[in-house]
Structures are given as structure tokens and as C-alpha cells.
Phi, psi and omega in degrees: 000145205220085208250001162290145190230110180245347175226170197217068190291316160230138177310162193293139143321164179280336190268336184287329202285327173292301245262334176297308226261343147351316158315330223240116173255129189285124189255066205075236171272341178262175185225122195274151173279152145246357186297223187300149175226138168326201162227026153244027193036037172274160187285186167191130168205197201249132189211124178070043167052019173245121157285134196232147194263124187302334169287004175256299148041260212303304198293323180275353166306307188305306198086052178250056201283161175272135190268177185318130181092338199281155158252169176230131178250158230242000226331309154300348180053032171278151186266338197264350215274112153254019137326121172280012180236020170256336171295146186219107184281130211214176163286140118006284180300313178283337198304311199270354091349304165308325184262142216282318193243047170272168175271297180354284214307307229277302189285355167310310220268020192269130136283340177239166147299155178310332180297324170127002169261171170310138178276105145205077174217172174216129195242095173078235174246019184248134172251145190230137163284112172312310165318306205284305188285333158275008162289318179319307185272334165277352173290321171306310176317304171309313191305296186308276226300326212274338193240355167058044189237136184282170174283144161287000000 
């Protein structure tokens, strides 16, 4: 599925831009799509003979198109929600920060270990309890002798 719009080789017609808002209905400040919606509750519809997901649509209608790697965040946080002025072109990596409720979010914002201690070593973007691991390598360490297996 090919649902990226990254150049705008031509602007959307006048009959696509009726035939999106045809879809489309005002709920307060957002405007819900009503055609199809996925089963993650994003719109979807067919534009240029590619399904394309209506909130990147909206945004390329706006002539905001998302550029390549880019994601679109929800600010209202409706799935269904195609306002372009709910839209946000954001990275991947913050999109799953932003949101309260990803295992990112949730573990970005964690300071300590199951145990209660402080994270404080860094391998790379994964944070480690020093305490923990090394209780770890030495149970392994135990383990291997016990199994008569030399270090690797």
C-alpha cells in the first residue's frame, strides 16, 4: 500500500478535493472522516489508483504534503480526525513519544528499575541498572560453571 504523497507532481483536482470532503463531517473543531476507515481506525480511501490514508490526504490537499520517514500525529488524538490544523508532521521516533500511551512513552518517562534502583549506565539508546546487571552476570557466570561450559 503505498500511502505516502512526497512530491506534488500535480495539484489535487477540483473533483478529488469534492469527492474528499464529501466524507467528511464537522464534530466540534475536528472534521471526522466518514468513508472507510481501516481497523485501526484510520480513513482510507483510493486517490490515483493508490489507498491512501486520509489524514496524509488532507494535509496534501492543505499543500503540506509528508515528506519520506515522516508520520502524521493527531493532536486531537481522533484517528478519524482529517483537520489539517490537527495535523502535525512529526518523526517516528517522536510520534511514539508523544504519545502517553506507547510502551516508549510509557518507558522514557521510567527512572528506576523493577528493583528500585537508579538507571545509570547507557548502551546506545537502552538504559541499564548497574546493580541489576551485574547480579545477572554473575548468576550466568554461576550457571556456565555449574554446566561446565568455559566463557564465550
Amino acid at each position: 500500500m503505498n500511502d505516502v504523497i512526497t512530491k506534488r507532481p500535480e495539484p489535487p483536482t477540483k473533483q478529488e478535493i469534492e469527492r474528499f470532503q464529501s466524507y467528511c463531517i464537522k464534530d466540534g473543531d475536528c472534521i471526522i472522516w466518514t468513508g472507510y476507515k481501516d481497523r485501526d481506525g484510520y480513513g482510507q480511501m483510493t486517490l490515483r489508483r493508490y489507498v491512501r490514508k486520509t489524514h496524509r490526504v488532507a494535509l496534501w490537499i492543505a499543500g503540506r504534503p509528508v515528506p519520506q520517514g515522516h508520520v502524521v500525529n493527531h493532536s486531537c488524538r481522533r484517528r478519524d480526525c482529517v483537520n489539517p490544523q490537527h495535523l502535525t508532521v512529526i518523526t517516528a521516533s517522536e510520534n511514539s513519544l508523544r504519545d502517553s500511551r506507547s510502551a516508549g512513552y510509557i518507558n522514557s518517562q521510567k527512572t528506576h528499575c523493577r528493583e528500585g534502583h537508579l538507571y545509570d549506565r547507557h548502551y546506545g539508546k537502552q538504559r541499564y541498572c548497574s546493580q541489576c546487571e551485574a547480579a545477572k552476570s554473575k548468576r550466568l557466570r554461576e550457571k556456565w560453571k555449574r554446566e561446565g561450559i568455559e566463557r564465550i
